[in-house]
C-alpha positions in Angstrom: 9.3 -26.9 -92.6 8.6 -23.4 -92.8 5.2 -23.6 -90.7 7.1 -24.4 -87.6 9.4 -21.1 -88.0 5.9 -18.7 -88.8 4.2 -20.7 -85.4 7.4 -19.3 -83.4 7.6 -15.9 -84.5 4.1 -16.0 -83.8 4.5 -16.9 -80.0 7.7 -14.7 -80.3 5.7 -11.9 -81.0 3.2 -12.8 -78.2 6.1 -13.1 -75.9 7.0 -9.1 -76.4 3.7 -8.2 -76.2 4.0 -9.5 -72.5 4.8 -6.7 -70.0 7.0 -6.9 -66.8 6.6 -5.0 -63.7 9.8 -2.9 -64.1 11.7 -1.6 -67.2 14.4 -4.2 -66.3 11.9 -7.0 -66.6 10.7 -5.6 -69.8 13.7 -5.1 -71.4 14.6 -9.0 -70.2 11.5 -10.6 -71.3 11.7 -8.1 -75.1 15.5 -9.1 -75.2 14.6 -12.9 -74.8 12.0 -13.5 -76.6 13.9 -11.4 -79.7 16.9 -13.6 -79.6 14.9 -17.1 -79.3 13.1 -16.1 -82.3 16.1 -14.7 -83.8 18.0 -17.7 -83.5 15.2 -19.8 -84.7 15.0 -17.7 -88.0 18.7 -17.9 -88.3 19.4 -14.4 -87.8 21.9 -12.2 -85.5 20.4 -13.3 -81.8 22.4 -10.5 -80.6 20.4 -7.9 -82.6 17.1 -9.9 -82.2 18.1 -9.4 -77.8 18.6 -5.8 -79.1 15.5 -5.0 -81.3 13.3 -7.3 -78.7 14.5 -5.2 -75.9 13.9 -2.0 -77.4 10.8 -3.2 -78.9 9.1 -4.4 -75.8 9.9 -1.4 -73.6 8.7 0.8 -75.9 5.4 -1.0 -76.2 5.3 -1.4 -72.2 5.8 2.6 -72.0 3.3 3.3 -74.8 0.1 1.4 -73.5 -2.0 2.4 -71.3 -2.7 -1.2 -70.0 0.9 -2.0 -68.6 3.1 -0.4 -65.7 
């Protein structure tokens, strides 16, 4: 049971890794993908949207390979 849950936060984490074109898009495609896999591992999907979000803009804004 708990090999399904690691092999979605897996492709969680792959989704965030994904950048949009514009901050909007990143901050929609973080905030998704963080309360999926929130939701999945029983947590808060509010603070998962929140953390995803945050998470995937910064990364977006830090790399040199995204817009």
């Amino acid at each position: 049971m708990r090999i399904p849950q690691i092999f979605f936060a897996l492709a969680t984490c792959a989704g965030l890794a994904a950048c949009g074109d514009t901050t909007g898009e990143q901050a929609l495609l973080g905030g998704g993908a963080g309360a999926v896999g929130a939701a999945v591992l029983s947590a808060d999907p509010l603070f998962g949207a929140a953390v995803g979000a945050a998470g995937n803009v910064l990364y977006c804004k830090t790399q040199n390979n995204c817009n």
